[in-house]
DSSP file (Angstrom, degrees, kcal/mol; ACC not computed):
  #  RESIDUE AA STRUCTURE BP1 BP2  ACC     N-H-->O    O-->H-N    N-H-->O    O-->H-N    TCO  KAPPA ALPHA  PHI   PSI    X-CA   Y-CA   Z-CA
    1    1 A X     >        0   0    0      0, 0.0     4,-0.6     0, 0.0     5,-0.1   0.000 360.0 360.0 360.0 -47.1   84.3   92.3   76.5
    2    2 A X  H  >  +     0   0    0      1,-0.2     4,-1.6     2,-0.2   102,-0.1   0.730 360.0  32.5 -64.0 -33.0   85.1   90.6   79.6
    3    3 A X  H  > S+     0   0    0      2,-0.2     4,-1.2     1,-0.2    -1,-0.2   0.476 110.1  63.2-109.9   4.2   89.0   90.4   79.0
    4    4 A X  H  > S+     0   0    0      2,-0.2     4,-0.9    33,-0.2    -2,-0.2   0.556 107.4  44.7 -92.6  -8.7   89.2   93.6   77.1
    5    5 A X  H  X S+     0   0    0     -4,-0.6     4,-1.3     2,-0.2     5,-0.2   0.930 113.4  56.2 -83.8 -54.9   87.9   95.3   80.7
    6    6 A X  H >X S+     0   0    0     -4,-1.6     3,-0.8     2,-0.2     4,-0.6   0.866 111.1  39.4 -18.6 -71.9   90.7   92.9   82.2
    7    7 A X  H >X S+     0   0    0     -4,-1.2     3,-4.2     1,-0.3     4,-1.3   0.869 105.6  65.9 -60.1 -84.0   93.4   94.3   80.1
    8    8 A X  H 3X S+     0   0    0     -4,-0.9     4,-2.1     1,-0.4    -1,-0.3   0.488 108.5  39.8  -0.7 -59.4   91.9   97.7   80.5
    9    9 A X  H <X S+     0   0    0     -4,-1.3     4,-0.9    -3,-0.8    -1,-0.4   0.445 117.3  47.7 -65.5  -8.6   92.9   97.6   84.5
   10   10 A X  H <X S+     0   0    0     -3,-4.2     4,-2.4    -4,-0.6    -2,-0.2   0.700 108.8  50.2-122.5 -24.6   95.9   96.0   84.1
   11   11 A X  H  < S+     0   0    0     -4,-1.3    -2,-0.2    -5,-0.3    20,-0.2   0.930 112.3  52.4 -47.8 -60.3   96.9   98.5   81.3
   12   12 A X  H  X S+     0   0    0     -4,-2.1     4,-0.7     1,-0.2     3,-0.3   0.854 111.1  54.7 -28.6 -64.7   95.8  101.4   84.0
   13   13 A X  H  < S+     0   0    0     -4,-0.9     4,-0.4     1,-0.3     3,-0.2   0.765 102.0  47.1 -22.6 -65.2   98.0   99.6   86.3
   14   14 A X  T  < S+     0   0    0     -4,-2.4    -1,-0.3     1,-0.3     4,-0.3   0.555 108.2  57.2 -83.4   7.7  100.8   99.5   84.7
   15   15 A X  T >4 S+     0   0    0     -3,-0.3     3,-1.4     1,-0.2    -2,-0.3   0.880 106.0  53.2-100.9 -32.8  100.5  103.4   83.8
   16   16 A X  T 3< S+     0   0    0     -4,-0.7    -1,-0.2     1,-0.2    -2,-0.2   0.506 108.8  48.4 -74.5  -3.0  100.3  104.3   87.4
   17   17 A X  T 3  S+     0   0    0     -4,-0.4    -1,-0.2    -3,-0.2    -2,-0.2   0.418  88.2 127.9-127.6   2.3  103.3  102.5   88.0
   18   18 A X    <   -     0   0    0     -3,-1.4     6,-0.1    -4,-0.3    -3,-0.0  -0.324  51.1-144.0 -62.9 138.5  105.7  104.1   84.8
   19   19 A X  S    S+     0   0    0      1,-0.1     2,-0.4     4,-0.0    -1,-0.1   0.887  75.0   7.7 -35.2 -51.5  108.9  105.4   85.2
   20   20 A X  S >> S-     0   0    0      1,-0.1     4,-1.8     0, 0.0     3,-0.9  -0.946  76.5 -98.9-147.9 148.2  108.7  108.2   82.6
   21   21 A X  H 3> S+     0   0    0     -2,-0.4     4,-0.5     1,-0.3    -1,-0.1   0.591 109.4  58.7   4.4 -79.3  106.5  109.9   80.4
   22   22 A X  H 3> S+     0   0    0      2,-0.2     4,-0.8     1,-0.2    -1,-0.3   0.904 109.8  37.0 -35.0 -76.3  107.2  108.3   77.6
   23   23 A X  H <> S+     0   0    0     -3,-0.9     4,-1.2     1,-0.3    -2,-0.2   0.711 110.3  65.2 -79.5 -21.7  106.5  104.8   78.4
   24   24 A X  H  X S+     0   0    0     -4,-1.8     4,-1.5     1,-0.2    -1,-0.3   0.760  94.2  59.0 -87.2 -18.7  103.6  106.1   80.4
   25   25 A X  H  < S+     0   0    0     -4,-0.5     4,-0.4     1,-0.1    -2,-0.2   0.675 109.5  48.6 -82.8  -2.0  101.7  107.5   76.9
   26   26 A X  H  X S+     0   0    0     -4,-0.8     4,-1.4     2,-0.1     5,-0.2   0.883 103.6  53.3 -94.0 -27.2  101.8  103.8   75.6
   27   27 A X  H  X S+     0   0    0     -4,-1.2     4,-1.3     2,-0.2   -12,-0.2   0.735 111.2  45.9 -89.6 -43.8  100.5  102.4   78.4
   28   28 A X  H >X S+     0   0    0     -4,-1.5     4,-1.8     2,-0.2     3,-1.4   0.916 115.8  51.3 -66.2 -70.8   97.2  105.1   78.2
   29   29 A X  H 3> S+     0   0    0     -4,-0.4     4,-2.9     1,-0.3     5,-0.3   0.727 106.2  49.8 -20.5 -46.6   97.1  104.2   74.5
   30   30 A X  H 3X S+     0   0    0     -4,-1.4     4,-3.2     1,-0.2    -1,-0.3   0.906 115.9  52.3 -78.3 -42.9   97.1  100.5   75.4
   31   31 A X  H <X S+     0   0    0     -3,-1.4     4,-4.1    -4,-1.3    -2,-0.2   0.943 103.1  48.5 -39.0 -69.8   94.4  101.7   77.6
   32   32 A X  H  X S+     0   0    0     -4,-1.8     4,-3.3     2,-0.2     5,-0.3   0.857 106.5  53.0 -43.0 -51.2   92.3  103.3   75.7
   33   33 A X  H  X S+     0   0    0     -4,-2.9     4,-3.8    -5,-0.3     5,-0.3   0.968 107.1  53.9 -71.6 -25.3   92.0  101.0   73.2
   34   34 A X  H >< S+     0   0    0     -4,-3.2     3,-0.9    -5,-0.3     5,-0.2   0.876 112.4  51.4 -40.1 -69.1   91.0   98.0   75.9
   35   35 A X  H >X S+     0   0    0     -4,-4.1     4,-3.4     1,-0.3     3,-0.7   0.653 110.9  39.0 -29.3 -53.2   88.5  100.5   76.9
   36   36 A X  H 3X S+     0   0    0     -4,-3.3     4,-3.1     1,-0.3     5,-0.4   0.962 117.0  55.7 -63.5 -50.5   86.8  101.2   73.3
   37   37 A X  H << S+     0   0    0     -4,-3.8    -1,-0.3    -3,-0.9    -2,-0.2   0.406 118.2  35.3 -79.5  13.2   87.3   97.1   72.6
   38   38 A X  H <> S+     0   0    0     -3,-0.7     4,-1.6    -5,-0.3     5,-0.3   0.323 117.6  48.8-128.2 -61.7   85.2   96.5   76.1
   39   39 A X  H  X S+     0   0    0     -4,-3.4     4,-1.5     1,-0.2     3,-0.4   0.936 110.3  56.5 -58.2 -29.6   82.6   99.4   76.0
   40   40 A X  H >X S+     0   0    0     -4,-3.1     4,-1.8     1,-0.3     3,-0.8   0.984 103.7  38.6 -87.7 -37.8   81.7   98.7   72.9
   41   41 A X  H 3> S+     0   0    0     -5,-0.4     4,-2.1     1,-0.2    -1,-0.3   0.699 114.6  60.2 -47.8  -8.2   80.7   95.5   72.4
   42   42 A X  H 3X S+     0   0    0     -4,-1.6     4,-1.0    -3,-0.4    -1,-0.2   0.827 102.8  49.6-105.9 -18.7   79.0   95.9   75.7
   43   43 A X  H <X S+     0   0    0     -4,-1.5     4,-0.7    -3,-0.8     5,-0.3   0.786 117.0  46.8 -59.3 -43.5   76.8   98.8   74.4
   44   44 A X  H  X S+     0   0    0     -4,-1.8     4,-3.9    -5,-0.2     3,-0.4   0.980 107.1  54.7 -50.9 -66.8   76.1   96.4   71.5
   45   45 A X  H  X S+     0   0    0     -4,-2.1     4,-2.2     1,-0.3    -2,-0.2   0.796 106.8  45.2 -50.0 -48.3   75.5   93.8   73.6
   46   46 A X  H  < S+     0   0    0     -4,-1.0     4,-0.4     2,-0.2    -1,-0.3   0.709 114.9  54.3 -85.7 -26.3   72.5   95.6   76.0
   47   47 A X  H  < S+     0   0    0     -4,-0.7    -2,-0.2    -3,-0.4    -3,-0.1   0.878 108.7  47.2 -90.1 -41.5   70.8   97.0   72.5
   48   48 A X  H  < S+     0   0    0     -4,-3.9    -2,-0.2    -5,-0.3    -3,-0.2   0.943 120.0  38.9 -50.2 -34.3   70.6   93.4   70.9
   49   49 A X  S  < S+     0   0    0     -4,-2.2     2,-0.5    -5,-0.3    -1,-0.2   0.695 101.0  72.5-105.8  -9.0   69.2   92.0   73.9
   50   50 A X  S    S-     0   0    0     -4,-0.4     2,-0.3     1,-0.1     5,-0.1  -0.845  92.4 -95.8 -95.0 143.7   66.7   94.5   75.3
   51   51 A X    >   -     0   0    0     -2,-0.5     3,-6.4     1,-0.1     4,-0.4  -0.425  25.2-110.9 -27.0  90.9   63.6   94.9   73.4
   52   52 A X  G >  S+     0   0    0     -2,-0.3     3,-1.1     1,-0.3     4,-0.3   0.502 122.0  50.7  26.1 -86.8   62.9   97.3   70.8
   53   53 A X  G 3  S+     0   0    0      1,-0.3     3,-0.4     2,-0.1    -1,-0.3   0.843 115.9  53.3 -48.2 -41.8   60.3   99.3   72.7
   54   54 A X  G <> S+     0   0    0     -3,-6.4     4,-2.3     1,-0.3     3,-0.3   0.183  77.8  95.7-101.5  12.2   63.4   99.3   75.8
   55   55 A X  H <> S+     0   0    0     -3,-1.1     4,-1.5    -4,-0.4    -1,-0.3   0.822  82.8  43.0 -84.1 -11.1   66.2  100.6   74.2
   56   56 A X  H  > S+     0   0    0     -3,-0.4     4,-1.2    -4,-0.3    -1,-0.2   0.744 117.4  55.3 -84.9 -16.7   66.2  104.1   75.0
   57   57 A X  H  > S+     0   0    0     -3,-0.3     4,-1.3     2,-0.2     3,-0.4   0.963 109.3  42.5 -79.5 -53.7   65.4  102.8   78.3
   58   58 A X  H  X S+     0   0    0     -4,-2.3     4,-1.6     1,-0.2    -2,-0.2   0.767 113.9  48.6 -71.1 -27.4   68.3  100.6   78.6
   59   59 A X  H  X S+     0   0    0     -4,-1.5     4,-2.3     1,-0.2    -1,-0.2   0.808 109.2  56.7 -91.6 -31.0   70.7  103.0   77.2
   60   60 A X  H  X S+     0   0    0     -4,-1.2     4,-2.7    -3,-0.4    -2,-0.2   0.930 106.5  51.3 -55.9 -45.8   69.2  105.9   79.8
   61   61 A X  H  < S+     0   0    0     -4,-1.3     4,-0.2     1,-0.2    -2,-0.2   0.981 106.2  55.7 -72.7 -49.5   69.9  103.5   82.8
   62   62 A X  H >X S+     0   0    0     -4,-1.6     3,-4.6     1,-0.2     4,-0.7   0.997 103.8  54.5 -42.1 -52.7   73.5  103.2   81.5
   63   63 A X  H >< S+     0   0    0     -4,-2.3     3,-2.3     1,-0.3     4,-0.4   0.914  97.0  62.9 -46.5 -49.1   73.9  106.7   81.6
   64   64 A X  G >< S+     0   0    0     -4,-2.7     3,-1.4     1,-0.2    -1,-0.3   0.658  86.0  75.0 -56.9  11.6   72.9  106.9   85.2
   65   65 A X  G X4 S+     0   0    0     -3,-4.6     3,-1.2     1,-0.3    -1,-0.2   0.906  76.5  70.1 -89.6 -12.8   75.7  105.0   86.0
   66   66 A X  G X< S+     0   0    0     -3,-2.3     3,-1.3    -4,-0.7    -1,-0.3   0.527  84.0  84.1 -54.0  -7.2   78.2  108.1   85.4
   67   67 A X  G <  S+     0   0    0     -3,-1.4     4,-0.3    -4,-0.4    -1,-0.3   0.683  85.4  51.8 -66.4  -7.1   76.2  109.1   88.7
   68   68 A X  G <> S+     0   0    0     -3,-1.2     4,-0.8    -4,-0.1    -1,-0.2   0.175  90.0  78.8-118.5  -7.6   78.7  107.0   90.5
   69   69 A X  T X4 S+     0   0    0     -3,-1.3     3,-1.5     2,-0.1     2,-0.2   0.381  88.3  63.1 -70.0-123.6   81.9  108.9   88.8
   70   70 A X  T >> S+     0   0    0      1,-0.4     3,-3.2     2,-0.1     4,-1.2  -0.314 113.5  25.2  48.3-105.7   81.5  111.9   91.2
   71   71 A X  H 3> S+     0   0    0     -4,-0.3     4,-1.8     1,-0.3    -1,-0.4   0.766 109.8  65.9 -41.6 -42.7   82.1  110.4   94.4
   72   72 A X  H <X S+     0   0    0     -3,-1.5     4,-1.0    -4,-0.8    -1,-0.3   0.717 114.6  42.6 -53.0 -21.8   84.3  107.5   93.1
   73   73 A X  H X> S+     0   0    0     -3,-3.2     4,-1.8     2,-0.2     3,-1.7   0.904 114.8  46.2-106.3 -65.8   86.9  111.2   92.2
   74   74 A X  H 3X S+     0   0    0     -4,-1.2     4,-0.6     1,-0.3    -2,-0.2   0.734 113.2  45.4 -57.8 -28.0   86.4  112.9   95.2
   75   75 A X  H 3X S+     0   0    0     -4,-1.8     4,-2.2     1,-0.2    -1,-0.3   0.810 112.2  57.0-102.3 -30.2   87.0  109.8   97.0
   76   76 A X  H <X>S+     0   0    0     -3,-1.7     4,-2.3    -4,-1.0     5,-0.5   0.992 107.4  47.8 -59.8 -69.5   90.2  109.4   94.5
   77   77 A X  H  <5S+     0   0    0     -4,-1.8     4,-0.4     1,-0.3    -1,-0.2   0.705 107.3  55.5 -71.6  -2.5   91.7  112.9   95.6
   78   78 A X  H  X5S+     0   0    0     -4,-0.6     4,-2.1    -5,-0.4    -1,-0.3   0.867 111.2  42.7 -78.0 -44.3   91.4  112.2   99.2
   79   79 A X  H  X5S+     0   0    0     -4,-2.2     4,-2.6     1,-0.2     9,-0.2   0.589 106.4  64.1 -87.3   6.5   93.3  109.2   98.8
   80   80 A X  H  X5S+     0   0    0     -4,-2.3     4,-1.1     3,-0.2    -1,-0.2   0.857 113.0  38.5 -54.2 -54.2   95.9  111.1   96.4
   81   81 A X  H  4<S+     0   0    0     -5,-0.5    -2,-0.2    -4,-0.4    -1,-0.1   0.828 120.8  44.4 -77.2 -33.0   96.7  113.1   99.3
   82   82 A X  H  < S+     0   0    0     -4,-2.1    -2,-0.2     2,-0.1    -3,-0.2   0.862 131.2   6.0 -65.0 -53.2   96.5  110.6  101.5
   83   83 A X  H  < S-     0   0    0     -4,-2.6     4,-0.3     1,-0.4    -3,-0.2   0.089 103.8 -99.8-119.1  11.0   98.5  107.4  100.0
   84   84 A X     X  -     0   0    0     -4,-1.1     4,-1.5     3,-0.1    -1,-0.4  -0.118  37.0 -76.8  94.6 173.2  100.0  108.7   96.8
   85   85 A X  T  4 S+     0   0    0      2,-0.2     4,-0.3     1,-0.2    -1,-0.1   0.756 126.7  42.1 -69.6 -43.0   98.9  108.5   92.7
   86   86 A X  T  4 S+     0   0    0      2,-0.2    -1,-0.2     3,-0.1    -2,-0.1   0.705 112.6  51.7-104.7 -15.5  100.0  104.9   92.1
   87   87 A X  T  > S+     0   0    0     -4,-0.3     4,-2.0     2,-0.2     3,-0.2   0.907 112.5  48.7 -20.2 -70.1   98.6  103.4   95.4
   88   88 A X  H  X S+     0   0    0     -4,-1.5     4,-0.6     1,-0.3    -2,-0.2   0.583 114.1  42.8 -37.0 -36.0   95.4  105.0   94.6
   89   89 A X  H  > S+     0   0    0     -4,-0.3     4,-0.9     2,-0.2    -1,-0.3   0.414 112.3  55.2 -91.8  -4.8   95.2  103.6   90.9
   90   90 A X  H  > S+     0   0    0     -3,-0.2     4,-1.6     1,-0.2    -2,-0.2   0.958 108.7  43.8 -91.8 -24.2   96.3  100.5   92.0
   91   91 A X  H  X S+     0   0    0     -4,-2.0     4,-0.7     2,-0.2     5,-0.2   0.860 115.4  50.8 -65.9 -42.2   93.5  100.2   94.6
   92   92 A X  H >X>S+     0   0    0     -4,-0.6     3,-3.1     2,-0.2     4,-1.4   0.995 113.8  52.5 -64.5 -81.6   90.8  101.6   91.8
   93   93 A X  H 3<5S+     0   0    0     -4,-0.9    -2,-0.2     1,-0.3    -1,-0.2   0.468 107.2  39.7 -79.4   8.3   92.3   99.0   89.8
   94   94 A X  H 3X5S+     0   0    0     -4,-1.6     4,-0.8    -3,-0.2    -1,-0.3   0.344 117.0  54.0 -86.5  -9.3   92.3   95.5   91.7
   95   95 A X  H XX>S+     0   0    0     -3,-3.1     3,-2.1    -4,-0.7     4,-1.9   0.790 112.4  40.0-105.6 -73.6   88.9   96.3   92.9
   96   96 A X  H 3X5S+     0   0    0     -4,-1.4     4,-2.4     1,-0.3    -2,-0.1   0.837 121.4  43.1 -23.3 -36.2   87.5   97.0   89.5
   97   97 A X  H 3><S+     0   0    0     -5,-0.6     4,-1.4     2,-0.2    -1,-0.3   0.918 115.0  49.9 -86.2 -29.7   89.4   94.1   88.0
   98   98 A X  H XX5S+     0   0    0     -3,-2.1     4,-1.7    -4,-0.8     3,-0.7   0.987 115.1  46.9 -73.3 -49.2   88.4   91.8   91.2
   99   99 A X  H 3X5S+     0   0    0     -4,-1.9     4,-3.1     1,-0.2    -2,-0.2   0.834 109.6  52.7 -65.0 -21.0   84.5   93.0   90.5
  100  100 A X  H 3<<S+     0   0    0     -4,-2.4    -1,-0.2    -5,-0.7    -2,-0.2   0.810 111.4  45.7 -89.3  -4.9   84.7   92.3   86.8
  101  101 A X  H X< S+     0   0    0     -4,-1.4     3,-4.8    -3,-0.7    -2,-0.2   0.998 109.5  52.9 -44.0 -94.5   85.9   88.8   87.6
  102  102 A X  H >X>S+     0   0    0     -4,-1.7     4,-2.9     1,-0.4     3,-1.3   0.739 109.9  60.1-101.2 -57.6   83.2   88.4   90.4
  103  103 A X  H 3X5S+     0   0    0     -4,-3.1     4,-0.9     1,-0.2    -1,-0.4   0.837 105.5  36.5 -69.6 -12.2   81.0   89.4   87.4
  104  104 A X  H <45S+     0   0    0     -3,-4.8    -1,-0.2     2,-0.2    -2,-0.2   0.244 116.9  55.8-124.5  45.3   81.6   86.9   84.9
  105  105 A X  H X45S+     0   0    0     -3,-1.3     3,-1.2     3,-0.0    -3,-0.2   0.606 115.6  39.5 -92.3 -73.6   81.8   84.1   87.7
  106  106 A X  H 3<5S+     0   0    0     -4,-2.9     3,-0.2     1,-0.3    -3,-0.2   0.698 126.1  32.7 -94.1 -26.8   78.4   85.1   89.0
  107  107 A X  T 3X<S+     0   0    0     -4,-0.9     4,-1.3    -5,-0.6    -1,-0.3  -0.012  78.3 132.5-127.8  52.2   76.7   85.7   85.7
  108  108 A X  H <>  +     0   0    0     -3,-1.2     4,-2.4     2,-0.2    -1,-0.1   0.828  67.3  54.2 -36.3 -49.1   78.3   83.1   83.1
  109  109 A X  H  > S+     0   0    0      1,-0.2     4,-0.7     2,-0.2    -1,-0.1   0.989 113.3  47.2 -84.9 -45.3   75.6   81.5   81.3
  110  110 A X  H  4 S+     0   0    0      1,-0.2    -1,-0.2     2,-0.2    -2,-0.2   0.841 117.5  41.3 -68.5  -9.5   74.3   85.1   80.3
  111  111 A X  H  < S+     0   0    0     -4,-1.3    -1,-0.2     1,-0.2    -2,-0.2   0.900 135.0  17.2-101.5 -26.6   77.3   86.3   79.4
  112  112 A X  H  < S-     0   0    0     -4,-2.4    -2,-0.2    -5,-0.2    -1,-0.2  -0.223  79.9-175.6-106.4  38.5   78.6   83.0   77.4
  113  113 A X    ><  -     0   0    0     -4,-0.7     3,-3.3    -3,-0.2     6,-0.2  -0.280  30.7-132.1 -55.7 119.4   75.1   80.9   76.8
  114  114 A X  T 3  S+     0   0    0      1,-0.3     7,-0.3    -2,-0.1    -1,-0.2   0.453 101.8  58.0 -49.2 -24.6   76.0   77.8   75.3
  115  115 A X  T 3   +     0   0    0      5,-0.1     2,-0.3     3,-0.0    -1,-0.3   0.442  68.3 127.7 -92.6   8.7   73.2   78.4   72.7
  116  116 A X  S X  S-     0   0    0     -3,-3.3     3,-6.2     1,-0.2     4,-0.2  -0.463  72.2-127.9 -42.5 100.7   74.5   81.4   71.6
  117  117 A X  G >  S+     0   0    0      1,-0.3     3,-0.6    -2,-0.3    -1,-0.2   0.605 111.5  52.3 -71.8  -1.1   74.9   80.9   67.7
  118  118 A X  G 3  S+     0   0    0      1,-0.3    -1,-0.3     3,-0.0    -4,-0.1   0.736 112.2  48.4 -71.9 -18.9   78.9   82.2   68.2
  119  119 A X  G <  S+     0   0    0     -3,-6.2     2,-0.7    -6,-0.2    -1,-0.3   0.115  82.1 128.3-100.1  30.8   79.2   79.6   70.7
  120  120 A X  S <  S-     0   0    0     -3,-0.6    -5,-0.1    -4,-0.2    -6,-0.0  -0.649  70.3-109.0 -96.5 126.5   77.6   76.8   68.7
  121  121 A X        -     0   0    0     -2,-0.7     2,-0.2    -7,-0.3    -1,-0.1  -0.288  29.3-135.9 -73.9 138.2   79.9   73.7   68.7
  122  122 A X        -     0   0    0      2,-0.0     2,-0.4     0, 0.0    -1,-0.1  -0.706  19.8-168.9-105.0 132.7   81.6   73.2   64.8
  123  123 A X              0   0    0     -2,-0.2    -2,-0.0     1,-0.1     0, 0.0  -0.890 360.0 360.0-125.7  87.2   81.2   69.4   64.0
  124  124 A X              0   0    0     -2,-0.4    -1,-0.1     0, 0.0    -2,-0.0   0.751 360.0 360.0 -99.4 360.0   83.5   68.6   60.5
């Protein structure tokens, strides 16, 4: 989840930065799928671990977090005008990629707990 967001910014990246059309519809593509290959496990991830009773609560709380597009675009088309298309994405996308870093630094053992039966060390 964590390097499929990675890729996902760096994918972005490299689409703000294409010469031509062309090369810039593989580069969404490539995008896209990071995206689907990150959000979804991570959707997965928040209904396995919340509690029955909480999942419609946990998946409502996600939602609000699309409260935070709004301003994050207006704030995008001032700096469109201001510092150009690929400046803008590139800023969007080092600070995303720097905060999704920062997140799986700062919360590691929930996101890889070592007793986690995928992470369970194979003895032959």
């Amino acid at each position: 989840m964590i390097v499929c967001a990675l890729a996902w910014y760096a994918f972005l990246l490299a689409f703000a930065h294409m010469p031509d059309p062309a090369s810039g519809r593989i580069a969404l593509l490539l995008a896209g799928v990071a995206q689907a290959l990150s959000l979804v496990p991570m959707s997965v991830l928040l209904l396995h671990s919340a509690g029955e009773r909480y999942r419609g609560r946990v998946m409502g709380v996600r939602t609000l977090a699309i409260y935070g597009v709004p301003p994050g675009l207006l704030a995008a088309g001032f700096l469109i005008n201001r510092i150009g298309f690929a400046a803008t994405v590139s800023i969007y996308c080092l600070v995303g990629g720097g905060l999704t870093l920062l997140i799986a630094l700062r919360w590691r053992e929930a996101l890889w707990p070592i007793h986690a039966p995928a992470n369970a060390r194979q003895t032959t």
